[in-house]
C-alpha positions in Angstrom: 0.0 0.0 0.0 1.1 3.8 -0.4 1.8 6.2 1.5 -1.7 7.6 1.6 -3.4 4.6 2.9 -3.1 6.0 7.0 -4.7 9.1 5.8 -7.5 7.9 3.6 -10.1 4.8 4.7 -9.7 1.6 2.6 -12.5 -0.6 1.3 -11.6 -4.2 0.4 -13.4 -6.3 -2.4 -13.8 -10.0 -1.9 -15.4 -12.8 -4.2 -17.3 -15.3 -3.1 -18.6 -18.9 -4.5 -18.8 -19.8 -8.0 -17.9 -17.4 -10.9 -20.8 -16.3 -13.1 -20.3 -13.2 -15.9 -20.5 -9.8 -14.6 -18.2 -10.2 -11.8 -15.4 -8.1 -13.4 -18.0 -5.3 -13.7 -18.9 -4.8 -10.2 -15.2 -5.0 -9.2 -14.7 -2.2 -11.6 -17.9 -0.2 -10.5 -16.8 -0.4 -7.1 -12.9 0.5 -7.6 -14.1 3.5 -9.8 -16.6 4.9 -7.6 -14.7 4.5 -4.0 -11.4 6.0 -5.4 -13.7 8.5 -6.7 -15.1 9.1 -3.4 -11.4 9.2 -2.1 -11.0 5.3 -0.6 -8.2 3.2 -1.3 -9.7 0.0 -2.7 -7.9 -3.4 -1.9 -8.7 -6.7 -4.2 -9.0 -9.8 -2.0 -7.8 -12.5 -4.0 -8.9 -15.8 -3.7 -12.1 -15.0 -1.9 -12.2 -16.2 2.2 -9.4 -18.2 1.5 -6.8 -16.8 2.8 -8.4 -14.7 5.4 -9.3 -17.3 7.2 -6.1 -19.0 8.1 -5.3 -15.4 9.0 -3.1 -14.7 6.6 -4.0 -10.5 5.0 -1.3 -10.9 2.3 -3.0 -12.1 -0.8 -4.3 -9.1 -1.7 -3.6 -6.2 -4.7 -4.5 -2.5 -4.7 -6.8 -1.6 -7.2 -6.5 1.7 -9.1 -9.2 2.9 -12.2 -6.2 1.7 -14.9 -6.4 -1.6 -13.9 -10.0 -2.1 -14.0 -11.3 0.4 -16.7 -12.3 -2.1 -19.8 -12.7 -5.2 -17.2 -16.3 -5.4 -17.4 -16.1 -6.8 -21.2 -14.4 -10.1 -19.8 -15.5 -13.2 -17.9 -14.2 -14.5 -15.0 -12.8 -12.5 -11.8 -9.5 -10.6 -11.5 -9.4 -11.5 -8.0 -10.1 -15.2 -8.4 -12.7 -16.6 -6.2 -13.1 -19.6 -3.6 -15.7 -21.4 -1.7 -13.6 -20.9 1.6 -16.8 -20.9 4.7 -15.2 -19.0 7.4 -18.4 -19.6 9.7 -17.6 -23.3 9.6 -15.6 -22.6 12.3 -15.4 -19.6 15.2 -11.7 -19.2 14.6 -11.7 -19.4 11.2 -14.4 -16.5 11.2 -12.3 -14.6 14.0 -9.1 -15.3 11.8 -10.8 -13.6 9.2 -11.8 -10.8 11.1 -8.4 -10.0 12.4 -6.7 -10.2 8.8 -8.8 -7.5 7.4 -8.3 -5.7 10.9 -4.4 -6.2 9.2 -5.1 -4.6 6.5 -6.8 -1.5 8.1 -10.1 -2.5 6.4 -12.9 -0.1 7.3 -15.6 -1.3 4.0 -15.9 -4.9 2.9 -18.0 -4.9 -0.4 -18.7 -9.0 -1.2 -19.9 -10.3 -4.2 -21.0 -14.1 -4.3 -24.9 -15.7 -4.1 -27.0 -17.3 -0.9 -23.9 -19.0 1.4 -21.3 -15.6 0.4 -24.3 -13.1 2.0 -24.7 -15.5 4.9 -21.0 -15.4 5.6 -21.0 -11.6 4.9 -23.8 -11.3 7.4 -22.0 -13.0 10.2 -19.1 -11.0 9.8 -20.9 -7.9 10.0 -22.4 -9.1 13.3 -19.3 -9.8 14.1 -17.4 -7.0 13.3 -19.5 -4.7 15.6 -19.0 -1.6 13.4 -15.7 -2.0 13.2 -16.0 -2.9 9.4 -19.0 -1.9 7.3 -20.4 -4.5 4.8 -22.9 -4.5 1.7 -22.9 -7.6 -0.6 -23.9 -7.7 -4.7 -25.9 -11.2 -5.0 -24.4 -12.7 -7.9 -25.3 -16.4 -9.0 -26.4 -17.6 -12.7 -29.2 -19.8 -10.5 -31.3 -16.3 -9.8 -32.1 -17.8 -6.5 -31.4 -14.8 -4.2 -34.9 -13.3 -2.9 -34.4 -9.9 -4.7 -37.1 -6.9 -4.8 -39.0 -6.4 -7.9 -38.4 -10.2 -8.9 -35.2 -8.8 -10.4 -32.6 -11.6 -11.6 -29.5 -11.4 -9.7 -26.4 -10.5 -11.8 -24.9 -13.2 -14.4 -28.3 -15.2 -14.6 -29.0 -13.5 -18.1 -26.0 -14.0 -19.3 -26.4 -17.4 -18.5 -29.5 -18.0 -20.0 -28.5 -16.2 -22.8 -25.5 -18.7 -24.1 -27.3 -21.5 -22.6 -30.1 -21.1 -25.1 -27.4 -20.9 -28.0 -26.1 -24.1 -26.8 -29.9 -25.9 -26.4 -30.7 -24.5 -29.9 -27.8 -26.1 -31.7 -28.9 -29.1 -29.7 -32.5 -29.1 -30.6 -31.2 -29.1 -34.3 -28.2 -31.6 -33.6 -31.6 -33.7 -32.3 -34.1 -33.3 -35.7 -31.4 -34.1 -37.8 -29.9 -37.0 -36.4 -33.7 -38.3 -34.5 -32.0 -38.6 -31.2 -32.6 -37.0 -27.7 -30.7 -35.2 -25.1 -30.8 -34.7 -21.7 -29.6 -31.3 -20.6 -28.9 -30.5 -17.4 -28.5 -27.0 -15.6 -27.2 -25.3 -13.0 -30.1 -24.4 -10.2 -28.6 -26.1 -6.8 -32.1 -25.2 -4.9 -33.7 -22.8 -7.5 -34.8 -24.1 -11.6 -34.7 -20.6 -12.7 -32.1 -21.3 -15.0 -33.4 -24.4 -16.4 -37.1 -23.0 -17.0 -35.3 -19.7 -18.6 -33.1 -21.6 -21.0 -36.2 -24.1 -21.5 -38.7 -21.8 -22.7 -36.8 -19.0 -23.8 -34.8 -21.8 -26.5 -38.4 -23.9 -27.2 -37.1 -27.4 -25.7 -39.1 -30.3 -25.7 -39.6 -30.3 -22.0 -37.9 -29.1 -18.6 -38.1 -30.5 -15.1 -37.5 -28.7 -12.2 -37.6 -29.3 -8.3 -40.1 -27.1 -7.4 -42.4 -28.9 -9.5 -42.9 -31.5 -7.0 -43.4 -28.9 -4.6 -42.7 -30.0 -0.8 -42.6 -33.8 -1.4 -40.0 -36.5 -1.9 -39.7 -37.9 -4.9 -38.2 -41.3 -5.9 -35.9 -41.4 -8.5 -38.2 -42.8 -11.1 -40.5 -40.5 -11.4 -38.1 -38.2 -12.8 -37.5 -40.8 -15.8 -41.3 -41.5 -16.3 -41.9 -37.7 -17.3 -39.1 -38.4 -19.2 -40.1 -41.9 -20.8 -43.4 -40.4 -21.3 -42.4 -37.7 -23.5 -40.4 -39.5 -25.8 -43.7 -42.2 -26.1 -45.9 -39.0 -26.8 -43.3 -37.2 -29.2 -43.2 -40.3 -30.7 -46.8 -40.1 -31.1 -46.8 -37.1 -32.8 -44.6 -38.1 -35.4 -41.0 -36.9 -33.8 -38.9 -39.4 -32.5 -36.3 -36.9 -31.4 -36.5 -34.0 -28.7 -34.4 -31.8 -25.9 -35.1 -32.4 -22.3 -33.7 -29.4 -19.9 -33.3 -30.6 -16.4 -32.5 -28.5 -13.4 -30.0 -30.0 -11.6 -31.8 -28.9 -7.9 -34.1 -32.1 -8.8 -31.4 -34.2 -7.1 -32.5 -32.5 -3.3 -35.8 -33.6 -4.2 -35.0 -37.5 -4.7 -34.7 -39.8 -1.2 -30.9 -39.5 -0.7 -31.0 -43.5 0.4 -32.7 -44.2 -3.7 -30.1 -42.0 -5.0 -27.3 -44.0 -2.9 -28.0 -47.2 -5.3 -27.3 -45.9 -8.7 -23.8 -45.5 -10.2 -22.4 -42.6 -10.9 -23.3 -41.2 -7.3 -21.0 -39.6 -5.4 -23.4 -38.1 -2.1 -20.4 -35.1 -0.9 -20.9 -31.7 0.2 -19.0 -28.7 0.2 -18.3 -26.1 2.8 -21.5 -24.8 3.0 -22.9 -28.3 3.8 -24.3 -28.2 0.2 -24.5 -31.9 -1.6 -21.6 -31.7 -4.7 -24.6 -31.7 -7.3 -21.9 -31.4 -9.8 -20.7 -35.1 -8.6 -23.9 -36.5 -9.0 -24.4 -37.1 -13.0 -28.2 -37.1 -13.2 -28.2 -36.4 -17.1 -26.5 -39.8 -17.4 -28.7 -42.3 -14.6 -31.9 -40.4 -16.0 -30.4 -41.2 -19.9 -29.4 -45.0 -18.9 -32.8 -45.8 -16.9 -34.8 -44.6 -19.6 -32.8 -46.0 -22.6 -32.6 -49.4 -20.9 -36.8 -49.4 -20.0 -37.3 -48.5 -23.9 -34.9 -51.1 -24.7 -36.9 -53.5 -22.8 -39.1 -52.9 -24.8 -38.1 -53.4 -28.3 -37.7 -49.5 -28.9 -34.4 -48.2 -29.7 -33.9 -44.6 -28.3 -30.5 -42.5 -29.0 -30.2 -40.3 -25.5 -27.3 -38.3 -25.1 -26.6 -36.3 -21.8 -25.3 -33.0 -22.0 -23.8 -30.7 -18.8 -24.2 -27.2 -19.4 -23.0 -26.0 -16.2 -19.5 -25.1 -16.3 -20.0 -23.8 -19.7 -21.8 -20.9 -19.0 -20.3 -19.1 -15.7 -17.8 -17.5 -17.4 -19.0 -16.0 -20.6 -18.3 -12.4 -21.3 -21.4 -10.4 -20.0 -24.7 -9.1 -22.7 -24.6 -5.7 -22.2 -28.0 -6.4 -19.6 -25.1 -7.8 -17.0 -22.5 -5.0 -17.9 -24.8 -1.9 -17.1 -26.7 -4.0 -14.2 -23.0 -4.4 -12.4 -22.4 -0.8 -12.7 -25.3 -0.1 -11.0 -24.9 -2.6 -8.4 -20.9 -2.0 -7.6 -21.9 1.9 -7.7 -25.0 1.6 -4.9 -22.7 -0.8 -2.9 -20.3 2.0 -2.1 -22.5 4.7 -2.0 -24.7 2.6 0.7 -21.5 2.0 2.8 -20.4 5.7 2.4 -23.9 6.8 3.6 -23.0 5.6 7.1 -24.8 2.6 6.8 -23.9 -1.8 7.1 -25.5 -4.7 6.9 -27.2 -4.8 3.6 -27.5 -6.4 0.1 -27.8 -3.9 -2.4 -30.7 -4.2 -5.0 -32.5 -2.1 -7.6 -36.1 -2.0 -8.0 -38.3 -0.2 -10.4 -34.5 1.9 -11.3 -34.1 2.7 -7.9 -31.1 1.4 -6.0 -32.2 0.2 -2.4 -30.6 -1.9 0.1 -32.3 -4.5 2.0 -30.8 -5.4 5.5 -29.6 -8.9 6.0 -32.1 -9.4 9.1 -35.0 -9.1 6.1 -33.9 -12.1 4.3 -32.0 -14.6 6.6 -33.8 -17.4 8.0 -33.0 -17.3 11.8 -33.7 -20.8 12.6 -31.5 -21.9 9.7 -29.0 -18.8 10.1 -28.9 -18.6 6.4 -30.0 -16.3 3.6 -33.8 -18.1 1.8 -33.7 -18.9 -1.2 -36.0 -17.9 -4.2 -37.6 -20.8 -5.7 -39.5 -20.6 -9.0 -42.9 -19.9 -8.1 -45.4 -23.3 -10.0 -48.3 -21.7 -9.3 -47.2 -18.3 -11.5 -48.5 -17.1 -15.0 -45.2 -17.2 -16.3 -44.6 -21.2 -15.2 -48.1 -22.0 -16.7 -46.9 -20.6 -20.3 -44.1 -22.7 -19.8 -45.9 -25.8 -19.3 -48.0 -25.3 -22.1 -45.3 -25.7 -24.6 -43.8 -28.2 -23.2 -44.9 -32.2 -24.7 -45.6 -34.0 -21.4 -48.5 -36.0 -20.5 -51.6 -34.1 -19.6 -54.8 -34.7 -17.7 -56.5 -34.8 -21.8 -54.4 -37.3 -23.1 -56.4 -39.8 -20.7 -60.1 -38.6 -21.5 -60.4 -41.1 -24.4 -59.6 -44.4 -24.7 -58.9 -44.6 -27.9 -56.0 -42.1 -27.4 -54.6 -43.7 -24.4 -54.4 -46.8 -26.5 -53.0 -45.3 -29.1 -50.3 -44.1 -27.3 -49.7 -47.2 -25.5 -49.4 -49.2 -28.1 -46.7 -47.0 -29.8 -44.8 -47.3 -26.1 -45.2 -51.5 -26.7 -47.1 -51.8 -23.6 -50.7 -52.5 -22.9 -53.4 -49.7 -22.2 -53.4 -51.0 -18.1 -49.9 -50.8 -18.3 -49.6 -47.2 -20.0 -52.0 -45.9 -17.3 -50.7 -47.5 -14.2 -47.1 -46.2 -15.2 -48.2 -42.6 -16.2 -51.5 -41.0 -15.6 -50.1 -40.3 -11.9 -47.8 -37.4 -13.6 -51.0 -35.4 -14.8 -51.6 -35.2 -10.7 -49.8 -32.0 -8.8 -47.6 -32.7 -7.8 -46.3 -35.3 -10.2 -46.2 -38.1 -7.4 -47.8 -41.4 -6.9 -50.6 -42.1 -4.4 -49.7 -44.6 -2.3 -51.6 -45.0 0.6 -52.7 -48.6 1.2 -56.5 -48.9 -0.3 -58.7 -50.0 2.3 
């Protein structure tokens, strides 16, 4: 640091959790508007890592040169990490300390759900000592935000992922096969449903669809097994499934257990690896091998879109909607004020205090969950080809639709007409 740093206050950056595109333009927001404002502005690098072992030496001072055309580019400057410093009291109090080290006075942090929840413990913690604001970021638009606005890098997101469904969907005609595609969405199918609709795919699944139950594992793969059977009906042997990833928390963790390709860890956070857990390709195999059974031969290929899409260089929605962000995050700390996430609603930029959105009882920010019952999920699910409650109100189309699936009409409606219920899930309490 220079010279100036006893005689002006110093604001530190720090990146949280998975990268998603925009990142680099709140970091540049933020570093042009506090040195503006006459703050020296420190880059944390490598998120909590470091700053919880105590150590306050991976760090850079930022200055407007280095950041000034940074918004353009994926990625983060300063790295990120999934570090937890409240995992552990002395981890959190080590972390504390190190940005006492480095004269901190504002912590600006960028990262989704578990970074705000950490960010909201140290500004408990800290006692006034060091002011904090956060910038939700995630590509899975889970964070409860006013206004239902999307939280920074989920358009982006949805905006490549289409281009990546669409070339499947034509990938699918041409060559009459199917794909499984599966999202990012750890507790939210935003991302799913907005790639889904927005790119036309055959179908999507999410989590929420089941609403509050537990599901087993093959009821996932009848919606799926049904589709193809009524695609095939309609003359299209071929198709794009988007499924959100999130479906996996729905599914008895015991079920899940027995397939291959299952690895139950979690992270920091205490969050199940979902990324470990390759339900494009159990989903693909169970369906593939019931068809098979069956004397019809289905091509399914499973596609990940996850990693793809968290470092794209930002549309120019996620470029201006960082500036905005990184810009109300320092004026809110400058303002005299802590303890909030900064938002804008209807173009106004307003904070909303930690206490408003943490659960108490879990000690952790809520998540927002796509909301079933909505206009904008009921469009959704009416261009989708899935089973419906009319495909059951003649026989003769039940039959029909049996008999392309090789099974009889008993057998077709004992295996699917339970997904037309809502939830999707099976009655099965004991008839009396």
């Amino acid at each position: 640091m220079n010279k100036d740093h006893y005689h002006k206050k110093t604001l530190a950056i720090l990146v949280g959790g998975g990268p998603a595109p925009g990142i680099n333009g709140v970091i540049r927001s933020i570093t042009i508007e506090a040195i503006n404002s006459g703050l020296i502005v420190l880059g944390i690098i490598d998120g909590f890592e470091w700053l919880a072992k105590g150590d306050s030496t991976h760090y850079k001072q930022l200055t407007i040169d280095d950041v000034s055309r940074i918004h353009f580019s994926g990625g983060s400057i300063l790295r990120t990490s999934r570090e937890n410093p409240t995992t552990d009291q002395k981890k959190l109090d080590a972390t504390i300390k190190a940005l006492t080290q480095l004269s901190v006075d504002y912590l600006i942090t960028i990262g989704g759900d578990d970074t705000a929840t950490t960010s909201y413990k140290i500004d408990k913690l800290a006692g006034g000592q060091i002011e904090v604001a956060h910038v939700p970021k995630t590509i899975d638009n889970d964070l409860p935000l006013p206004g239902d606005m999307p939280t920074f890098g989920y358009q982006t997101a949805r905006h490549f992922g289409v281009n990546i469904v669409q070339s499947l969907m034509m990938d699918a005609s041409t060559t009459k096969r199917w794909y499984y595609v599966v999202s990012m969405g750890r507790k939210a199918g935003h991302l799913a449903l907005g790639i889904g609709k927005a790119a036309g795919a055959t179908l999507t699944v999410i989590g929420e669809e089941f609403r509050d139950k537990t599901i087993k594992f093959g009821t996932v793969c009848d919606i799926l097994e049904a589709s193809i059977i009524k695609r095939m009906a309609l003359g299209h042997p071929y198709g794009v499934a988007i499924l959100a990833e999130g479906i996996i928390t729905r599914i008895d963790p015991d079920e899940l257990k027995s397939h291959p390709y299952v690895n139950l860890e979690s992270d920091t956070h205490g969050n199940i690896r979902l990324s470990e857990i390759d339900i494009g390709r159990i989903t693909k195999d169970e369906v593939r091998g019931r068809l098979r059974e069956r004397g019809l031969d289905v091509t399914i290929t499973n596609k990940d879109i996850g990693y793809e899409l968290r470092c794209f260089a930002p549309i120019p929605f996620d470029c201006e909607y960082t500036q905005d962000l990184g810009y109300a995050a320092v004026r809110y700390l400058l303002s005299g004020q802590s303890g909030a996430i900064v938002t804008i609603e209807k173009g106004k930029l307003i904070p909303v205090k930690f206490e408003k959105i943490i659960n108490v009882k879990k000690g952790r920010v809520e998540t927002r969950e796509v909301d079933i019952d909505s206009d904008v999920y009921h469009v959704a699910r009416k261009y989708m080809i899935r089973l419906e409650k009319e495909d059951f109100d003649e026989i003769k189309n039940v039959a029909r639709l049996a008999l392309i699936g090789n099974m009889t009409t008993k057998e077709f409606e004992e295996r699917f007409k339970y997904l037309t219920n809502d939830p999707p899930v099976k009655d099965e309490t004991p008839k009396k």
